[in-house]
C-alpha positions in Angstrom: 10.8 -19.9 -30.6 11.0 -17.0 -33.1 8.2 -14.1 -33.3 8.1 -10.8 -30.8 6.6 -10.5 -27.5 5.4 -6.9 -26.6 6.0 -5.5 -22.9 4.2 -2.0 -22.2 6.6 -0.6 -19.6 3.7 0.7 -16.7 4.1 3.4 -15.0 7.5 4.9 -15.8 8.0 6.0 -12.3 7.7 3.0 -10.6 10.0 -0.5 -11.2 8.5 -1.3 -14.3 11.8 -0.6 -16.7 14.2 -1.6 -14.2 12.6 -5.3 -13.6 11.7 -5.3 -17.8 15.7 -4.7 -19.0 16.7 -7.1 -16.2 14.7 -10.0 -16.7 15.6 -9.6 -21.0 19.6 -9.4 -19.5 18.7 -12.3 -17.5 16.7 -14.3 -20.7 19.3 -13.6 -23.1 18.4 -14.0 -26.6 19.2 -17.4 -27.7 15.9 -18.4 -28.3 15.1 -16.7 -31.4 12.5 -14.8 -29.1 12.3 -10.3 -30.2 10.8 -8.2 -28.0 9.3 -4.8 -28.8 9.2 -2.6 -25.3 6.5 -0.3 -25.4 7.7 2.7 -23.5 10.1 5.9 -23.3 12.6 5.3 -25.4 15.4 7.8 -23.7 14.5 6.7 -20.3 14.8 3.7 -21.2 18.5 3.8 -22.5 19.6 6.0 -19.6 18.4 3.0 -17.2 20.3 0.6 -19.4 23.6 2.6 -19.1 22.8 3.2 -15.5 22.3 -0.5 -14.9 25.2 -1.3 -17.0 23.6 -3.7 -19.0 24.2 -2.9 -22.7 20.9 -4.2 -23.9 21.1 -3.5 -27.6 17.7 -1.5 -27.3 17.0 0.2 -31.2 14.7 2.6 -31.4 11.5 2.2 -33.9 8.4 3.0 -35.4 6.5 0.5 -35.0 6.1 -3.6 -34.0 8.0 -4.9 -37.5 11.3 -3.5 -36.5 13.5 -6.1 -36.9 16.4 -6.8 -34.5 16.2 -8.5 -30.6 14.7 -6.0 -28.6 12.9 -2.9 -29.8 11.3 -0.1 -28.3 8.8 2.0 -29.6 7.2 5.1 -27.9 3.6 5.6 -29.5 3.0 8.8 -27.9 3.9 12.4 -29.7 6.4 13.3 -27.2 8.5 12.1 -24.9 7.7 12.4 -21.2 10.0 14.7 -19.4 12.7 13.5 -17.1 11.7 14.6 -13.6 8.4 13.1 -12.8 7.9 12.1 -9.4 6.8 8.9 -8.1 3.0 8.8 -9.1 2.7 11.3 -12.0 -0.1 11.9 -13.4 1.8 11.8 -16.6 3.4 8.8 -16.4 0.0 7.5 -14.9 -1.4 8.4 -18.5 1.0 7.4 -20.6 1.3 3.5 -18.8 -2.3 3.4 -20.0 -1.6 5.1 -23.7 1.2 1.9 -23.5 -0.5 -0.8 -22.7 -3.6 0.2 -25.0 -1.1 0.7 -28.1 0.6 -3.2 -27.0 -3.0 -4.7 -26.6 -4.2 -3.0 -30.0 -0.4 -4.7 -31.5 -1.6 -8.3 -30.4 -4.9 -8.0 -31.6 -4.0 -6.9 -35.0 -1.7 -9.7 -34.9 1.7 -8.0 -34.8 2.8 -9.5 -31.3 2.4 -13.2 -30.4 1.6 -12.2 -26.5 1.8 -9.0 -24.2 3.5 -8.7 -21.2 2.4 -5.9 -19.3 4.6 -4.1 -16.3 3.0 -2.4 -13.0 0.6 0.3 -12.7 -0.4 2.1 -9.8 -4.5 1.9 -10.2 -4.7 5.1 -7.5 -2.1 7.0 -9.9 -4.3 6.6 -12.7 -7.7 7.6 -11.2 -6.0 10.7 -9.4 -5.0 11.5 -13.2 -8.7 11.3 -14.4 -9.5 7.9 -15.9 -11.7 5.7 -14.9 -9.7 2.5 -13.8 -10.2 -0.9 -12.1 -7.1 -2.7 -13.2 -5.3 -3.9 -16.4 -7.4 -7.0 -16.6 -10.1 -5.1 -17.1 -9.2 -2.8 -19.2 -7.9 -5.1 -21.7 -10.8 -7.2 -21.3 -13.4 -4.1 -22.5 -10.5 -3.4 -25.3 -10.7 -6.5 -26.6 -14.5 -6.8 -25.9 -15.3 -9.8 -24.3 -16.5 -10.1 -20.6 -15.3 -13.7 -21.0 -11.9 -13.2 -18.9 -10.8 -14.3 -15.6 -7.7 -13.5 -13.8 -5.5 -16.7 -12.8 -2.5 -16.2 -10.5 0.2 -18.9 -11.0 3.8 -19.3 -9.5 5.7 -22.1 -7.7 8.6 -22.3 -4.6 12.2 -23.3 -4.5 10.8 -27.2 -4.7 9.1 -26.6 -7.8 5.3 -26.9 -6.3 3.1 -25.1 -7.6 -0.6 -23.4 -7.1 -2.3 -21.9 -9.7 -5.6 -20.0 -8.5 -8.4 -18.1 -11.0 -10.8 -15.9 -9.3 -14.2 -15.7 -9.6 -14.2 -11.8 -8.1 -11.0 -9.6 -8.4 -10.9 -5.9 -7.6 -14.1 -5.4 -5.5 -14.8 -4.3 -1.4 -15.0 -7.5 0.3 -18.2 -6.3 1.9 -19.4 -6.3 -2.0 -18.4 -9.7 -2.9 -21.0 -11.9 -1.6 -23.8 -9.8 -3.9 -21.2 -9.7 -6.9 -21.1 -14.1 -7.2 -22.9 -14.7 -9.6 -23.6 -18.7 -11.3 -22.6 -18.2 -15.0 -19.3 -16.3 -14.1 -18.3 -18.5 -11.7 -19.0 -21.5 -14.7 -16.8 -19.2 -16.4 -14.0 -19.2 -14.2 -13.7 -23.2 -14.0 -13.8 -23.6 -17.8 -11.4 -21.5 -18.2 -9.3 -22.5 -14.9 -9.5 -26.3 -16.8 -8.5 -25.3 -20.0 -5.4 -23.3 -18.7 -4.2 -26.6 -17.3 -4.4 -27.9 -20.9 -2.6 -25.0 -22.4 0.1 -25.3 -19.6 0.7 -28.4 -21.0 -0.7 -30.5 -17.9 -1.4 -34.0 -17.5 -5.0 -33.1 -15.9 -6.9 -30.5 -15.2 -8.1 -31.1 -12.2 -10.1 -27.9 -10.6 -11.1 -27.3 -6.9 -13.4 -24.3 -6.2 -13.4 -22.8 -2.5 -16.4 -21.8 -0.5 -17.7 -18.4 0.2 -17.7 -18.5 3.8 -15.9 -20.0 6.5 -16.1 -23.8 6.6 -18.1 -23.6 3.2 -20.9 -22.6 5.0 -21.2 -25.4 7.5 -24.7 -26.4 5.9 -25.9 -23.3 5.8 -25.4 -22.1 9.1 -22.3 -19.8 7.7 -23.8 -18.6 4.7 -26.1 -20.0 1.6 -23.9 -19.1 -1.2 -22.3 -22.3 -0.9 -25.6 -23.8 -1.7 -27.3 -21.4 -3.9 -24.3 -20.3 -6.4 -21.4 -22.7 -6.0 -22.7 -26.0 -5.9 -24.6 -25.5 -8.6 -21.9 -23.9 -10.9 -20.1 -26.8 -9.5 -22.6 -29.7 -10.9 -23.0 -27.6 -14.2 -19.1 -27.9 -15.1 -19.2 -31.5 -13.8 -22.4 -32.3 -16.0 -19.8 -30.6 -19.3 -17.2 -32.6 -18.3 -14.8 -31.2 -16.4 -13.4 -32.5 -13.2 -14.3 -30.2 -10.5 -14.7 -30.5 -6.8 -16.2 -28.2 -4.4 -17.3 -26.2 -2.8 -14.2 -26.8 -0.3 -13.5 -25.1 3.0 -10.7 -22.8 1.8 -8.3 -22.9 4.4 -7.7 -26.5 4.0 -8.2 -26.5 0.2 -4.8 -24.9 -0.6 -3.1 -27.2 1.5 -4.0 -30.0 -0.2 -3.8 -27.9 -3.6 0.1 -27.5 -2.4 0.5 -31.3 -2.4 -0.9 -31.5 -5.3 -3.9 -33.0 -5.3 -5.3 -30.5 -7.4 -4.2 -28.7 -10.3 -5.8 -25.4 -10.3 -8.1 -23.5 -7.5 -11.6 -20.9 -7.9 -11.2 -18.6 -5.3 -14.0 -16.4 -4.9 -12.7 -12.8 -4.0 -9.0 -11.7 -4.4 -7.3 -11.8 -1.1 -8.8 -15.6 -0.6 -6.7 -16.8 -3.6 -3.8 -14.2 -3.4 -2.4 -14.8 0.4 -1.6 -18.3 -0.1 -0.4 -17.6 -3.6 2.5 -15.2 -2.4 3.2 -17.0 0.4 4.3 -19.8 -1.9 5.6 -17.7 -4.7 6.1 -14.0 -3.8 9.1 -12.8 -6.0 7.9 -15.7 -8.4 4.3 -15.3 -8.8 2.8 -14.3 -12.5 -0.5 -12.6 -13.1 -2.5 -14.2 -16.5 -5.4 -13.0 -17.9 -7.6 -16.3 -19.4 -10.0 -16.1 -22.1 -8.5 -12.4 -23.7 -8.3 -13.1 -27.3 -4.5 -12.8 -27.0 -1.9 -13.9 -24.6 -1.3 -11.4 -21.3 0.8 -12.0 -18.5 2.4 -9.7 -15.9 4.6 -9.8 -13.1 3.0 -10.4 -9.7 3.6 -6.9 -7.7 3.0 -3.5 -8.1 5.2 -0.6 -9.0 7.6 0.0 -5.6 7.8 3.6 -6.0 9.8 3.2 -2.7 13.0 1.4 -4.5 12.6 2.8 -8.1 15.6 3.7 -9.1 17.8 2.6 -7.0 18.8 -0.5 -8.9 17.3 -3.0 -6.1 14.3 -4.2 -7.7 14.5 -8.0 -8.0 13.2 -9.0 -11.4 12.3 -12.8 -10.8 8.6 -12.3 -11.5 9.0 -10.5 -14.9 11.0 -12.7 -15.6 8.7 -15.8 -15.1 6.1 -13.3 -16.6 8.0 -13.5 -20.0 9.0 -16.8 -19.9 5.3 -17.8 -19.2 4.1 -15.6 -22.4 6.7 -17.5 -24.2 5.5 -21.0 -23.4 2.2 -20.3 -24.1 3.1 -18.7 -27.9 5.2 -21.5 -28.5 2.3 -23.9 -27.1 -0.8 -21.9 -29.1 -2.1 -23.2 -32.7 -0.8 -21.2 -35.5 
């Protein structure tokens, strides 16, 4: 494919640059495919030496630089060269990069956005109010229309794919959060991700609330009173959608294939069995943002940054799932 991809680094501090120059080492550039890095651009050439990569990084001014992988710095200065782990500088400036990237797709200069960790607690200890990138971007791109899918597959190629119908909430909150039309939301867009993956089917299973989907009503009503019918509404549009299933043997079955993408309804019920198929793997997409957004599956491991150990498998299927889909989408 030809075009650029845009990858806002994160928060400088954590693995974010490390796992970014790796993965590009690792993707080469046979594909036609530029990249423009949105980040610091010094730092950025001190990791490469450090790392001993020789990335031909050229600095620009902009998203039309030509060449394979640029990097432009939006910001007025650079940051300076000692933060510690959690900065609230680099906390600030992860969210000044991923801003200028989003604002590049949807003035058409990128084909997708790939978008490195942030640490969420970094950024609200800096003074903004944050609930996570998929968020954010959603309310930049203003739409509420937006789901987060998790996707990522193990060493025989099996795959789960799960949306989620809540994401960065108090579990004790969740129950009062479902609502019918989101949840309607989530499947649509769970189906049609199928379709842009390419996918024979699109074949959607949605979990229950409670334990054994609410046995009936003993466990819980939300079965009854928000799934099912959310359910019987995408079924009625056309979609093929079961449920609600009793979660913990819905991913097993989900494993083996019997289904091609899972509604989980808070964040830890479709994440565990997620990364404990896929953990270095796993890639974070945002559905229904009027651009393309992925993002590795992990967070930014202030623990290892640095120290040249961070393994960049799921930036790397972060990039190459951007890719597919930009490659895939109708000009």
């Amino acid at each position: 494919m030809t075009g650029r991809v845009g990858i806002s680094l994160g928060d400088i501090t954590g693995i974010g640059p490390e796992v970014t120059l790796k993965a590009l080492a690792a993707e080469g550039g046979s594909d036609g495919t530029r990249y423009l890095l949105v980040g610091d651009v010094e730092r950025l050439r001190a990791l490469n030496r450090r790392l001993g990569l020789n990335l031909p990084l050229e600095s620009c001014r902009g998203p039309d630089q030509p060449g394979w992988i640029a990097v432009w710095n939006p910001l007025a200065a650079a940051l300076p060269q000692d933060l510690p782990p959690g900065s609230p500088a680099a906390a600030q400036a992860a969210i000044d990069w991923l801003r200028a990237g989003a604002q590049c797709c949807l003035r058409g200069e990128l084909q997708a956005l790939v978008t490195a960790p942030v640490n969420k607690q970094a950024i609200i200890r800096s003074g903004l109010a944050f609930i996570g990138q998929t968020e954010f971007l959603s309310q930049l791109a203003g739409t509420e229309r937006t789901a987060m899918m998790l996707l990522g597959q193990d060493e025989q190629g099996r795959w789960l794919r799960v949306a989620l119908a809540t994401t960065h909430l108090p579990l004790k909150e969740v129950a009062a959060r479902l609502a019918q039309p989101k949840l309607e939301l989530v499947i649509e867009l769970a189906a049609r991700a199928c379709h842009d993956l390419g996918l024979p089917r699109a074949r959607v299973a949605v979990c229950g609330l409670n334990p054994h989907a609410g046995e009936g009503g003993e466990m819980g009503t939300e079965e009854q009173t928000i799934i099912a019918p959310a359910v019987l509404a995408t079924q009625r549009r056309g979609f093929e959608v079961v449920g609600p299933l009793s979660a913990d043997a819905l991913f097993y079955h989900a494993y083996r294939g019997e289904y091609d993408a899972v509604v989980a309804m808070y964040h830890d019920q479709g994440l565990a069995p997620l990364k404990m198929v896929s953990f270095e793997t796993g890639v974070n997409w945002t559905l229904g943002l009027p651009f393309i957004r992925t993002s590795p599956d992990h967070g930014t491991a202030y623990d290892i940054a640095g120290k040249g150990k961070a393994n960049p498998s799921s930036m790397l299927a972060a990039i190459r799932l951007a890719k597919q889909l930009a490659h895939s989408k109708p000009s």
